[in-house]
MIVO-924866 format. One record per residue (C-alpha): residue in one letter; x, y, z. Coordinates in steps of 0.05 Angstrom, whole numbers, plus 32768, in hexadecimal, padded with zeros to 4 digits. Layout:
<pts>
aXYZ
...
</pts>
This chain:
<pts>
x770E827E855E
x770782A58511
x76F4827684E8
x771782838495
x76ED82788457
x7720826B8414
x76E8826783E2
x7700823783A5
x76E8826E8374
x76C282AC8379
x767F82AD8399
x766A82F38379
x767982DF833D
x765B8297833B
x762082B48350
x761F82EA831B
x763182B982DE
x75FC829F82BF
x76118254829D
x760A825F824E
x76018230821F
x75FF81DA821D
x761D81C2825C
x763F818E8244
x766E81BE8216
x767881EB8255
x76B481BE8275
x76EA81A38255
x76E68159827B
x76A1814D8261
x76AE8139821D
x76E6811A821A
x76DB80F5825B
x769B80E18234
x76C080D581FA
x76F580A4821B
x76C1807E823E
x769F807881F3
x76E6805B81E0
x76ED80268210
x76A0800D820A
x769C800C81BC
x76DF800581A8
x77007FD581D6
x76C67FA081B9
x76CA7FB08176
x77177FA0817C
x77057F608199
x76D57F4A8168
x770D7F6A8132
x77407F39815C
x770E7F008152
x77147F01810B
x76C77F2680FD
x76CF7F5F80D3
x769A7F9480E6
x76CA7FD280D1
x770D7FD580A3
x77337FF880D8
x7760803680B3
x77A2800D80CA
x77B17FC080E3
x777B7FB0811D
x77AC7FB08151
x77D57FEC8145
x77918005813E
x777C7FEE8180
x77B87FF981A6
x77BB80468185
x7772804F8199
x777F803C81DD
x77BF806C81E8
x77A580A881BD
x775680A181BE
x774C808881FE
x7783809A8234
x779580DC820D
x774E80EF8217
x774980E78258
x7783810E8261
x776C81468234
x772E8148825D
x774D814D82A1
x7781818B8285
x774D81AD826B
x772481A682B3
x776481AF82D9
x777E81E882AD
x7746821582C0
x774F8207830D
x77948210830D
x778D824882E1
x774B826782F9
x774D827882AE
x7712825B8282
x772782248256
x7705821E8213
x76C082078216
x7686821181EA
x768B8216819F
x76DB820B81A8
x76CE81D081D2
x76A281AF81A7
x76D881B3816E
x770981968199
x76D8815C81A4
x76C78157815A
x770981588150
x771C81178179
x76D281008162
x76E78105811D
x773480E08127
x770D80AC8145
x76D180A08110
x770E80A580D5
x7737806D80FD
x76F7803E80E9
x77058036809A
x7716807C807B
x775D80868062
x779B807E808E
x77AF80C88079
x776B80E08097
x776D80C080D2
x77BC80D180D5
x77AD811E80CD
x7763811C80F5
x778A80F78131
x77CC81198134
x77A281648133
x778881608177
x77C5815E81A4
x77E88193818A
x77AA81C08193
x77A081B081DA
x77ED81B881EF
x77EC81F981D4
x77A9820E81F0
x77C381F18237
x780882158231
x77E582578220
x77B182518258
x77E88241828D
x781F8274826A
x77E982AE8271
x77D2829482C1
x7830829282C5
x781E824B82DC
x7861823A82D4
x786081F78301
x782681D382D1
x784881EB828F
x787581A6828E
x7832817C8288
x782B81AF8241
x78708195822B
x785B81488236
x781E8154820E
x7845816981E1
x786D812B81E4
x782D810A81E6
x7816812881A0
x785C811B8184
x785280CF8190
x780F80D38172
x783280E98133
x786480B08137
</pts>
């Protein structure tokens, strides 16, 4: 019996490539998974001690708006940031951004999340809402130019997503 190889992506050229730059900018997952599971350590006990009536930080809005928009749009948001960008590229076999555009996107979200703790609410309005926008349109784009038509919904309810944020 003939056995079949399907390789998952090109052995010739995997072979050929040689990784450039920090490895933690060269996948979309890593920060932002990193990211989210910063969120839930740090954040989740700073809203309890917050809750508890200790004021380390002068959130930018009410604690618990604060807290429950930190947990919808800096925590689950990432996560789902981090798997599209990861997903985009298999789906896509196109590269998603990585690198010096990656680390934007990450000081981007790093940024929302450092103004939420005390700088203006129009800061952390502006810094926050930035970010989803960005990555719907980078997502729609990657799977528009791959005529990934099946994924492009998940675009539109990031887009949904972002419009929420700047609710």
């Amino acid at each position: 019996m003939k056995s079949v190889s399907l390789p998952l992506f090109s052995e010739a050229k995997a072979a050929t490539e040689k990784p450039q730059g920090w490895p933690f900018l060269r996948l979309g997952f890593r920060p932002f998974y990193v990211g989210a599971a910063l969120v839930a350590a740090l954040l989740v006990p700073l809203w309890l001690l917050l809750f508890l009536g200790h004021t380390v930080v002068t959130p930018a809005v009410p604690g618990l708006l604060w807290h429950a928009h930190e947990m919808l749009f800096g925590f689950a948001a990432t996560v789902v940031i981090g798997f599209l960008m990861t997903a985009g590229k298999n789906w896509t076999g196109l590269a998603t951004p990585r690198g010096p555009l990656l680390g934007a996107l990450a000081l981007l979200w790093l940024a929302a999340r450092v103004a939420a703790l005390g700088s203006s609410p129009w800061l952390y309005a502006a810094l926050d809402f930035a970010l989803l926008p960005i990555i719907a349109l980078i997502f729609a784009r990657l799977l528009l130019r791959a005529r990934n038509h099946r994924n492009l919904p998940l675009a539109g309810i990031l887009s949904l997503l972002a419009l929420a944020n700047g609710v």
